[in-house]
C-alpha positions in Angstrom: 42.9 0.8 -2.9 42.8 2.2 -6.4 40.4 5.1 -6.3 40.4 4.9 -10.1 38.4 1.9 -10.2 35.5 2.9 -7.5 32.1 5.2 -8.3 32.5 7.4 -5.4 29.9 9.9 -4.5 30.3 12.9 -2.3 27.5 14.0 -0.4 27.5 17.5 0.4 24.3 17.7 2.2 20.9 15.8 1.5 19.7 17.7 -1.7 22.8 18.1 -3.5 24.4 15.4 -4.7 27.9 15.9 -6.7 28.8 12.5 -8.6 31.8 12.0 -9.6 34.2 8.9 -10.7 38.2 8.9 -10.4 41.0 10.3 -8.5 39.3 12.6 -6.5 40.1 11.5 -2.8 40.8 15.4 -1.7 37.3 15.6 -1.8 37.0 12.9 0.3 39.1 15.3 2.9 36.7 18.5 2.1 33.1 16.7 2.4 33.1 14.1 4.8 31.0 11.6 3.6 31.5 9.1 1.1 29.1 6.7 -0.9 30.5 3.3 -2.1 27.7 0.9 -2.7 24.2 1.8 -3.5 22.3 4.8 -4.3 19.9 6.3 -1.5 17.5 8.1 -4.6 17.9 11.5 -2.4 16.8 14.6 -4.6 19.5 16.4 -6.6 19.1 20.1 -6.6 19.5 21.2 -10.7 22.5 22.9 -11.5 22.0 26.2 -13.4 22.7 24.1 -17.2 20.3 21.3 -16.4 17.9 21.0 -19.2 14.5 19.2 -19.5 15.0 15.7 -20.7 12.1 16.0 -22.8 12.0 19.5 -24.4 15.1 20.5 -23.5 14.5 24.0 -21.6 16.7 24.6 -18.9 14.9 23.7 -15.5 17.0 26.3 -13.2 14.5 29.0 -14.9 11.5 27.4 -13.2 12.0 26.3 -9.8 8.4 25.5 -8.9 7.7 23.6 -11.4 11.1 20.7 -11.5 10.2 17.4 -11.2 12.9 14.6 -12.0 13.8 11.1 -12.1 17.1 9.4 -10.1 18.7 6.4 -11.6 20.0 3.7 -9.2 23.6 4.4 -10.4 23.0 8.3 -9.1 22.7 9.7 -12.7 19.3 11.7 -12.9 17.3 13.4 -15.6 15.4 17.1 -14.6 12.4 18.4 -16.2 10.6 21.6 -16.3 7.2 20.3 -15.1 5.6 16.5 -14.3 3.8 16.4 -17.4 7.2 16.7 -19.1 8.4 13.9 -16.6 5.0 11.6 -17.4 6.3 11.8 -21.0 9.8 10.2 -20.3 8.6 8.3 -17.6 6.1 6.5 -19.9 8.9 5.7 -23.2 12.2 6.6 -21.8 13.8 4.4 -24.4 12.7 7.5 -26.7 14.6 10.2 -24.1 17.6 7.9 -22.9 18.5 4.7 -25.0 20.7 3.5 -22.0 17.5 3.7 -19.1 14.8 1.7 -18.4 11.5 2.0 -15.7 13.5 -0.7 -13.9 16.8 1.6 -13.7 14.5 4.3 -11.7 15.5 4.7 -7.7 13.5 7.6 -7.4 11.2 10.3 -8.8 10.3 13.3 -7.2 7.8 16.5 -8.3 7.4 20.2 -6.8 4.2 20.3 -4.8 2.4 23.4 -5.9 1.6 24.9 -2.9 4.7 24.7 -1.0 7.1 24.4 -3.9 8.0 21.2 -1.9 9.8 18.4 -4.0 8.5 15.1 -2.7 7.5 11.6 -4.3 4.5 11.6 -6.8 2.3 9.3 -5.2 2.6 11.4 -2.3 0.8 14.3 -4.0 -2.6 14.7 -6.4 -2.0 15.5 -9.7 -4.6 18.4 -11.7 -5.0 18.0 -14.8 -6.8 21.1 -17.1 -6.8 23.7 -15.0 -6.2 27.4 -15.6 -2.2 27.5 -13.9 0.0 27.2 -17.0 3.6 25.7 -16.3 6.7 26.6 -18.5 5.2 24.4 -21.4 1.7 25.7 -20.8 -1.0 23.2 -19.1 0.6 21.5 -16.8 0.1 18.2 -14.0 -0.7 20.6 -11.1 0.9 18.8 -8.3 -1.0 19.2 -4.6 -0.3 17.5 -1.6 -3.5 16.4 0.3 -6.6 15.4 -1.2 -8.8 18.2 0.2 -6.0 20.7 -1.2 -6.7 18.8 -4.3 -10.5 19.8 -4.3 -9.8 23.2 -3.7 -7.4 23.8 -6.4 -10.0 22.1 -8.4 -12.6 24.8 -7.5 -10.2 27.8 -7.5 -8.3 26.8 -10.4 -10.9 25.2 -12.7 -9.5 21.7 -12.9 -11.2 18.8 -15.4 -9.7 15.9 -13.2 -7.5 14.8 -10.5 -5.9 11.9 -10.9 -3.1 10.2 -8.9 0.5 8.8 -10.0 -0.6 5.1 -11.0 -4.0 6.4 -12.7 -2.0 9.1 -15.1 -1.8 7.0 -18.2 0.2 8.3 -21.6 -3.4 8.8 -23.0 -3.8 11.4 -20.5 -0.5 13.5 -21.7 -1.7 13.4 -25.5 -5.4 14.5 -24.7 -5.9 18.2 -24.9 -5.1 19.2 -21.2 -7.8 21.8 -21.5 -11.3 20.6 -22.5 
């Protein structure tokens, strides 16, 4: 086999993925596992340089609020909160010239509460509320509907909305009415 030619991916554990491509069968050796064919979408824990791909601030400095998007070839952009990710999500020709909606394996947010990543339309999103993100107001993410309400009350939320409702209009509106 010529290892030059195949995409492998080592899989340390399930939320780090390290890609690499080339001669690098010694990690092959030191890991265990190895990906050929396919890409699973798992969640890729930020390394400390990651930046937003929208705004550019480096993600590691916000853990509770990363959300990102996985590519099926296992490349992934990281963002410092899911309004930030709604942007790119909604014209990611403007982000990444080489990416498409249809490239997408996998999206993932951090729940509020439990600083949880997990899949969008697995959580409610809160939109004007008083909890600023690093960019200021932010998609609240919040797992459960009745969670949802609560933050609304607590928080002073203007409307909860879930991942196929949020619209592009949404991000341009003033998030705090």
């Amino acid at each position: 086999m010529n290892f030059n030619r195949l995409n492998i991916k080592f899989i340390l554990h399930k939320d780090f993925l390290l890609r690499k491509t080339g001669p690098f069968l010694v990690g092959v050796l030191l890991v265990g596992t190895i990906q050929v064919q396919g890409y699973e979408g798992d969640i890729v824990k930020p390394g400390l340089q990651d930046k937003c791909g929208v705004c550019g601030m480096l993600v590691s400095k916000h853990p509770e609020w990363i959300a990102e998007v996985i590519f099926k070839d296992g490349s992934y952009s990281t963002f410092d909160g899911s309004k930030c990710m709604f942007k790119y999500y909604f014209d990611i020709p403007r982000y990444n010239s080489k990416k498409t909606k249809s490239d997408i394996a996998s999206l993932f947010v951090t729940e509020y509460y439990t600083t949880t990543m997990m899949p969008p339309r697995d959580v409610y999103f809160i939109l004007g509320s008083d909890v600023l993100g690093p960019m200021g107001h932010e998609f609240v993410p919040v797992r459960g509907e009745e969670a949802a309400r609560q933050f609304m009350k607590d928080h002073y939320g203007k409307k909860i909305l879930r991942f196929n409702e949020i619209t592009p209009e949404d991000i341009t509106q003033k998030m705090r009415k």
